[in-house]
C-alpha positions as CSV (number, residue, x, y, z in Angstrom):
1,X,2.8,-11.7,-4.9
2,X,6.4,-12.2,-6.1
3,X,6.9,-14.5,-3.4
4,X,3.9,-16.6,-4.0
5,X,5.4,-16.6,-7.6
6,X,7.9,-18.8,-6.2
7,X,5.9,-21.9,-5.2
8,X,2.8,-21.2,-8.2
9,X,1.6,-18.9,-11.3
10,X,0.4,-15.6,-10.2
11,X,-1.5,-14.0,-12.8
12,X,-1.4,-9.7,-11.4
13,X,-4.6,-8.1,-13.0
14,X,-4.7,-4.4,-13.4
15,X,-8.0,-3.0,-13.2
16,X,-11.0,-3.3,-15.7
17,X,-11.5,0.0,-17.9
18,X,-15.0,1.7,-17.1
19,X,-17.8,2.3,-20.1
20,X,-18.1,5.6,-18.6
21,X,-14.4,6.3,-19.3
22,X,-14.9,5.8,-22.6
23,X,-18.0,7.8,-22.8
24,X,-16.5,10.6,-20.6
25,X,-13.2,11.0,-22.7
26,X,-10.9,9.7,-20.0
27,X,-9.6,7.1,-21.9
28,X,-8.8,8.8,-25.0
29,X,-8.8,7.7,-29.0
30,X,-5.7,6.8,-29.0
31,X,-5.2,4.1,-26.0
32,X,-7.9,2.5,-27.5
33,X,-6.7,1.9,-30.9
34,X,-3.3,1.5,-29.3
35,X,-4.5,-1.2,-27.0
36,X,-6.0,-3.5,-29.9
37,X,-2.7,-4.1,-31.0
38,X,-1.1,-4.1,-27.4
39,X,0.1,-7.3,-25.8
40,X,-2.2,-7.6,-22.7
41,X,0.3,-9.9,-20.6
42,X,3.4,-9.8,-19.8
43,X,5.9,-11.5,-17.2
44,X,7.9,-9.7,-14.4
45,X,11.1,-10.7,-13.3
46,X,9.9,-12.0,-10.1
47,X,7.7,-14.3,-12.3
48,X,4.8,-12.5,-11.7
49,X,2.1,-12.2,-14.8
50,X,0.4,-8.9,-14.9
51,X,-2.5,-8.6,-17.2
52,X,-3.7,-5.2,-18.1
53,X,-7.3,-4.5,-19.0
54,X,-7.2,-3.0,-22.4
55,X,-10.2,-0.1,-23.2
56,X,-12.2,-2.5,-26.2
57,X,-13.0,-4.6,-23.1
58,X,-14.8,-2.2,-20.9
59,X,-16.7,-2.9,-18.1
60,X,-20.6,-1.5,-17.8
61,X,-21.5,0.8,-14.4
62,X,-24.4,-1.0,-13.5
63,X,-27.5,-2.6,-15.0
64,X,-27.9,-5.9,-17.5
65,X,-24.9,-4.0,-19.3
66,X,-22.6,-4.5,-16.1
67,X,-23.8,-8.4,-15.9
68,X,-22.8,-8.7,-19.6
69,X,-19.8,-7.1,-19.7
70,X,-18.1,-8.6,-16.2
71,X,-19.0,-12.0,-17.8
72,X,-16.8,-11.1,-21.4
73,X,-13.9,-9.6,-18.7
74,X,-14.0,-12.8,-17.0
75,X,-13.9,-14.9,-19.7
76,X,-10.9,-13.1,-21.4
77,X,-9.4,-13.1,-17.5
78,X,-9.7,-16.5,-17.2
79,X,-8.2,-17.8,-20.7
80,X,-4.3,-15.8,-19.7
81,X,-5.2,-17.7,-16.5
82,X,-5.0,-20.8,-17.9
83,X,-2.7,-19.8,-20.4
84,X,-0.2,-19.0,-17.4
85,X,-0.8,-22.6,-16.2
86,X,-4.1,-21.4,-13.5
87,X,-7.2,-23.1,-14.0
88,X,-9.6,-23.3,-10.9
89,X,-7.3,-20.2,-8.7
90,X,-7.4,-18.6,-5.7
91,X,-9.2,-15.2,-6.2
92,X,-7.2,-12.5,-4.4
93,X,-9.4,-8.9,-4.8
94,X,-8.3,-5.7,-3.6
95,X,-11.5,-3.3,-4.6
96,X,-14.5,-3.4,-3.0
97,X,-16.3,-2.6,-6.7
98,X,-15.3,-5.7,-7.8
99,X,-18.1,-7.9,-5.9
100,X,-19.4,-8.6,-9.3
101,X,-16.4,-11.1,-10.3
102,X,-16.3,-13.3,-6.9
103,X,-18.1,-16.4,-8.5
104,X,-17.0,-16.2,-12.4
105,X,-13.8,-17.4,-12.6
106,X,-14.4,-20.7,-11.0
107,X,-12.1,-20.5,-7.9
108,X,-11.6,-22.5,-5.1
109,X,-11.4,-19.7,-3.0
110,X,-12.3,-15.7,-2.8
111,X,-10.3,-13.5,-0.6
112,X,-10.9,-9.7,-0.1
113,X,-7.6,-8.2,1.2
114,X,-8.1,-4.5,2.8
115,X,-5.2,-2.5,3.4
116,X,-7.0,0.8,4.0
117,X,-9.8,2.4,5.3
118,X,-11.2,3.5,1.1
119,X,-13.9,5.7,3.0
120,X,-11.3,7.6,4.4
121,X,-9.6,8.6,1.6
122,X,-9.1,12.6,0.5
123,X,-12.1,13.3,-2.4
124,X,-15.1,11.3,-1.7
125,X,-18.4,13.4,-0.4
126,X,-20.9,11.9,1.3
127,X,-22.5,9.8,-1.3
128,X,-19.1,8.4,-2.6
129,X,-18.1,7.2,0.8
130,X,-21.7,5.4,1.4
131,X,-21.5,3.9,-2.0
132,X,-18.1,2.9,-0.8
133,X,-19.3,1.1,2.6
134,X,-22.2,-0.6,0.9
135,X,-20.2,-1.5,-1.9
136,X,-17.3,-3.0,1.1
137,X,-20.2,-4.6,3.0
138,X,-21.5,-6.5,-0.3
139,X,-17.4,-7.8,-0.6
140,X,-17.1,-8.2,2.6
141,X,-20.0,-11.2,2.7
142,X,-20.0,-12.2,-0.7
143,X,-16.2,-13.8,-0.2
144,X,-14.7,-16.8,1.5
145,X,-12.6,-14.8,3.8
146,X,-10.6,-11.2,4.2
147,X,-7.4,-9.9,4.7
148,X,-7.2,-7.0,6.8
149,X,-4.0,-4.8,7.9
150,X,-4.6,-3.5,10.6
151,X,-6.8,-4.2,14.1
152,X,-8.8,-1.3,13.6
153,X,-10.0,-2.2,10.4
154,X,-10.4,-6.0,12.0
155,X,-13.0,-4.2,14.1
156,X,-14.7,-1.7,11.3
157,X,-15.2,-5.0,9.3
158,X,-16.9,-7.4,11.7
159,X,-19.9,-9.2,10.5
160,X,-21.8,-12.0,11.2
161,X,-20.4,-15.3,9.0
162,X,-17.2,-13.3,8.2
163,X,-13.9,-15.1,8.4
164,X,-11.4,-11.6,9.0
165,X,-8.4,-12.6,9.4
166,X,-5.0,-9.4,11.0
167,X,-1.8,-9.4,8.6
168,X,-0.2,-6.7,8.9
169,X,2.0,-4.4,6.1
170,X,5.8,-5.6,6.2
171,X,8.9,-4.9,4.5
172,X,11.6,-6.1,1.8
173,X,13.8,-6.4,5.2
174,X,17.2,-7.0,2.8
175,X,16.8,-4.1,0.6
176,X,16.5,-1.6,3.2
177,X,19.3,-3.0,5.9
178,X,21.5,-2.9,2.9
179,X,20.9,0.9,1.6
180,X,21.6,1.8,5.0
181,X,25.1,-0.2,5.2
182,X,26.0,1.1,1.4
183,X,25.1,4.6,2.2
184,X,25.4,5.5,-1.4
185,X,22.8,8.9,-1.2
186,X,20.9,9.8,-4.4
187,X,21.9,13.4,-6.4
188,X,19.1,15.1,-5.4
189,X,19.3,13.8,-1.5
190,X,23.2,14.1,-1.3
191,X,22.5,17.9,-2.5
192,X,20.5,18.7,0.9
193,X,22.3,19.3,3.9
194,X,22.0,17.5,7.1
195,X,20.6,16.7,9.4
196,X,17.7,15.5,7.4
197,X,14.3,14.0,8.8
198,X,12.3,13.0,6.4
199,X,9.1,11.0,5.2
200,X,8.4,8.8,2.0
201,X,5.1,8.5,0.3
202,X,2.0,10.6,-0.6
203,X,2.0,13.8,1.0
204,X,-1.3,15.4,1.0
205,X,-4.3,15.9,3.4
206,X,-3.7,12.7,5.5
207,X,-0.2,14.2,6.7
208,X,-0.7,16.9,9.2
209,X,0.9,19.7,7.5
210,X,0.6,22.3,10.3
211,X,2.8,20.5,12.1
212,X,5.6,19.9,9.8
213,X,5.7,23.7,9.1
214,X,5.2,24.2,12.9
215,X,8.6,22.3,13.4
216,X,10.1,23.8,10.4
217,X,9.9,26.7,11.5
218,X,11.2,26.1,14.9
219,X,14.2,24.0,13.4
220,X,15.6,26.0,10.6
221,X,19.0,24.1,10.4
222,X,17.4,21.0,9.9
223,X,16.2,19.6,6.4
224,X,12.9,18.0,6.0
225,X,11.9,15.6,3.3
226,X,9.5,14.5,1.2
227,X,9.9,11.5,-1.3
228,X,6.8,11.1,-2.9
229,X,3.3,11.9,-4.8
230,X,1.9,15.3,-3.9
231,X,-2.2,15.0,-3.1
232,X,-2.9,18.9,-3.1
233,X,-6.6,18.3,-2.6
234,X,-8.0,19.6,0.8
235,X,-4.4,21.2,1.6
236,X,-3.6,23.6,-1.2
237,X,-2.6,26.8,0.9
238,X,-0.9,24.8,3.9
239,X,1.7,22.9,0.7
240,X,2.2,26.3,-0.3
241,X,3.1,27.6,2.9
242,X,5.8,24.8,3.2
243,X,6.9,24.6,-0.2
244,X,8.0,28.0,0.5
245,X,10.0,27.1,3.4
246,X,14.3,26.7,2.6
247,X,14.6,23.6,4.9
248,X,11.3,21.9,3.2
249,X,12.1,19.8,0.2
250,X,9.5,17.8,-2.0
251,X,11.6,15.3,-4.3
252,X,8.7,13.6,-5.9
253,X,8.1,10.4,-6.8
254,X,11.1,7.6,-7.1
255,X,11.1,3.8,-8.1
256,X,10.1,1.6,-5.2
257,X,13.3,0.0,-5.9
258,X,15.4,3.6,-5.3
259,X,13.1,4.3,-1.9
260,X,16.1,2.1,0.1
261,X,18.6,4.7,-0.8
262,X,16.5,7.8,0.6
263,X,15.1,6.3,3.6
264,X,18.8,5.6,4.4
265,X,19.8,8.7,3.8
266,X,17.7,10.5,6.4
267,X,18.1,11.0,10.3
268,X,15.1,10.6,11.4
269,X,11.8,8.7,9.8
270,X,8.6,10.7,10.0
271,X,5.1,9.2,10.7
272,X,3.4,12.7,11.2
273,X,-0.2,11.9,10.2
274,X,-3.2,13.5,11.3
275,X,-6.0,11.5,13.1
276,X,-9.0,10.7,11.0
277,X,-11.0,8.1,9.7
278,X,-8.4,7.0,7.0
279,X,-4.9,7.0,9.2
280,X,-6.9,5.3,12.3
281,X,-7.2,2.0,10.0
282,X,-3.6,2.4,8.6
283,X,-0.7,-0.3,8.9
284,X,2.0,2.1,7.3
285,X,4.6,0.4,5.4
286,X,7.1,3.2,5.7
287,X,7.3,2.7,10.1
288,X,9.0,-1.3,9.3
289,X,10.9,0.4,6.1
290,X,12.7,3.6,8.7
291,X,13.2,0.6,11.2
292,X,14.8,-2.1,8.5
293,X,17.3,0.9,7.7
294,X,17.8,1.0,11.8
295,X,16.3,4.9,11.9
296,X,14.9,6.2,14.9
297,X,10.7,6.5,14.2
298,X,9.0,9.9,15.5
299,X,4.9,9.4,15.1
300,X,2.2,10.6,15.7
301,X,-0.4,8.7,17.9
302,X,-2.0,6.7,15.1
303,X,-3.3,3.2,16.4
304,X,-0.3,1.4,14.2
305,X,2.5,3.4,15.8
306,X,1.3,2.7,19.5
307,X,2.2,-1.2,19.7
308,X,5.6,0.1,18.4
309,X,6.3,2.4,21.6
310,X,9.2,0.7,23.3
311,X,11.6,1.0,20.0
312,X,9.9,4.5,18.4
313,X,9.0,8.3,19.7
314,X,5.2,8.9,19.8
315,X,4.2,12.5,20.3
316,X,1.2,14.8,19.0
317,X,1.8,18.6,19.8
318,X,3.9,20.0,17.8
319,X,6.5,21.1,20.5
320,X,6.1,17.8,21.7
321,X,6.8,16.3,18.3
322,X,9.8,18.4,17.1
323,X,10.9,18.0,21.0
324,X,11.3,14.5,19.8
325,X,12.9,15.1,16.6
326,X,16.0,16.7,18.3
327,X,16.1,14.1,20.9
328,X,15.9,11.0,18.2
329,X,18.7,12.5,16.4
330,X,20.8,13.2,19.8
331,X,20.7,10.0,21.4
332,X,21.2,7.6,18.5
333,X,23.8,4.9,18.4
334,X,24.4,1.5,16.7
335,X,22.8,-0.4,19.9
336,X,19.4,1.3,19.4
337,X,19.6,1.2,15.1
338,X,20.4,-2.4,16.1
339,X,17.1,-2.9,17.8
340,X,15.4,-1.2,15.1
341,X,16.6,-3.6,13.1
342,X,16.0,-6.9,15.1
343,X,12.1,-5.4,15.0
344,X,12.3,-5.2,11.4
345,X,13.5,-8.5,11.1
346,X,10.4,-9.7,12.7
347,X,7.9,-8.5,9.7
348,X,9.4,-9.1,6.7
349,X,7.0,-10.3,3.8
350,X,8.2,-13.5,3.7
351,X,6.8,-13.8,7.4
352,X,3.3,-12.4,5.8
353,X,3.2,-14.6,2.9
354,X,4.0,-17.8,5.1
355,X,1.2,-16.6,7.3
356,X,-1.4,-16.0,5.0
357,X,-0.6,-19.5,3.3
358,X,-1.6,-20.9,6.3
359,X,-5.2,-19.1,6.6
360,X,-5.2,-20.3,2.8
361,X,-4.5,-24.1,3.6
362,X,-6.8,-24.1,6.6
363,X,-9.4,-22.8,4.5
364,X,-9.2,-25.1,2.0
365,X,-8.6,-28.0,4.5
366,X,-4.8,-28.7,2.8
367,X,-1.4,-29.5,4.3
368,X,1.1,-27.0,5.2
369,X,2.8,-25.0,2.8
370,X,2.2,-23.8,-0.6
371,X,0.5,-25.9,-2.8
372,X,2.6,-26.1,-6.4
373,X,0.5,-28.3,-8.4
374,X,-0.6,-27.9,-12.1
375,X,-3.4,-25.8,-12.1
376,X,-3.7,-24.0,-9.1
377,X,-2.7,-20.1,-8.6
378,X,-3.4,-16.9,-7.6
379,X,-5.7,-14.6,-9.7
């Protein structure tokens, strides 16, 4: 979105607060007093506007309540729209909930962009992840077209009359290439010894944690480490069993812009998910992230790694993976981080945005290239 923001207004809106929230206690007394007085928009540096719903506008679960109250969000949504310059935008949602506002904000056109596979995700019982496809199938053919990230979910999502249309994740290609030629470690990284392999986002359930503590345990001179959100649902005792490992080290969660610095500050870049419904639909930002800082890539055999197997290791025992760990780490040189490299430089996001401009001109039967005018914008 900050590189749309370049060419038109981007209005960023953070999601609508539930009634039930409020009901429930979730969203406590005191954010919403506090958010009467709140601004609700503000403007980013990359010249995005990012709107956030405050609780006194709450949005109704379902019923003649849920009609009403989308139409008051809307309305409040679409006067900082205009107010930001947008008038009759380009609709860009990313929840599958939020069928209800495709048709109130008077857009030219409605895209649903999927980046995961929602049913998939660590929590949801059986009823949660059939409201979820039903709610995805409603989206999916109430919208002009979708956005998916990966092939896999290209084919979960085929319907009849759908316009789907591949982009994959990408990567800030200049922000990573030049972590890895500062080398400037963070305190907490530049504490742990090498060599350090190493994997950046959530860990939880989706990560197949036997196998990291298989190769732990088999490795004990080399580090492993985990930069990120720790998901302990499903996976409470297997974390533990790690956590109390010497060469296993969770750092937590950083600032997207400090992620550079770790990822170039490993050895090796981990992919080591398990196979289920969620990581079969993936396109994970972190395999274009190791590559931009020119680290060798040992994965697991998730369909987004395999197109990827000239330039990264694929393996899914865990002798087999560790195996290519130490051989990653043994047989790199600058001619192989530069092909890493080169590959990176082949999905940046400024590749992505200039490709989804163009399904967005075709679909609204417009020349090339981003359309600047006075009114028009992403919302």
């Amino acid at each position: 979105m900050s590189r749309f923001a370049r060419a038109m207004p981007v209005l960023y809106v953070e999601p609508w607060v539930r009634t039930r929230q409020i009901r429930t206690g979730s969203v406590g007394f005191r954010r919403l007093v506090g958010g009467l007085a709140a601004p609700s928009r503000r403007c980013t540096q990359s010249g995005v506007h990012v709107l956030t719903s405050p609780p006194h506008r709450p949005v109704a679960q379902s019923g003649r309540f849920h009609r009403a109250s989308v139409r008051r969000w809307a309305g409040w949504v679409a006067r900082h729209a205009a107010a930001v310059g947008i008038r009759r935008p380009v609709l860009w949602v990313s929840q599958p909930g939020m069928k209800s506002i495709v048709g109130k904000l008077d857009e030219v056109l409605s895209i649903y962009h999927i980046v995961d596979e929602y049913a998939g995700y660590t929590g949801h019982d059986e009823s949660r992840r059939a409201a979820l496809v039903a709610a995805e199938d409603q989206m999916l053919d109430a919208v002009d077209l979708s956005i998916v990230v990966s092939d896999a979910l290209l084919e979960a999502k085929r319907g009849a009359g759908r316009q789907i249309f591949v982009v994959p994740n990408a990567v800030d290609y200049p922000a990573f290439a030049a972590a890895s030629d500062r080398g400037e470690e963070p305190a907490d990284l530049a504490a742990i010894p090498k060599p350090r392999v190493g994997y950046t986002g959530l860990v939880g359930v989706r990560l197949d944690l036997g196998l990291i503590g298989a190769m732990a345990a088999e490795q004990p001179d080399t580090q492993f480490v985990f930069v990120g959100d720790v998901d302990r649902r499903e996976c409470e005792e297997a974390l533990s069993l790690l956590e109390g490992r010497d060469n296993v080290h969770f750092l937590g969660r950083k600032p997207a812009s400090a992620v550079p610095d770790y990822v170039a500050g490993l050895d090796v870049g981990l992919l080591p998910y398990r196979l289920n419904l969620e990581t079969r639909h993936i396109s994970p930002l972190k395999l274009y992230e190791y590559l931009a800082a020119g680290k060798p890539v040992v994965s697991t055999p998730i369909p987004a790694a395999l197109p990827f197997s000239d330039t990264i290791s694929i393996a899914e025992k865990p002798e087999e993976f560790s195996g290519a760990v130490i051989r990653a780490m043994a047989s790199d040189s600058a001619r192989l981080r530069e092909e890493r490299q080169q590959l990176a430089r082949r999905n940046t996001w400024d590749d992505r945005v200039a490709a989804i401009g163009s399904i967005i001109h075709e679909a609204l039967d417009a020349p090339a290239g981003l359309r600047s005018a006075a009114g028009e914008g992403l919302s």
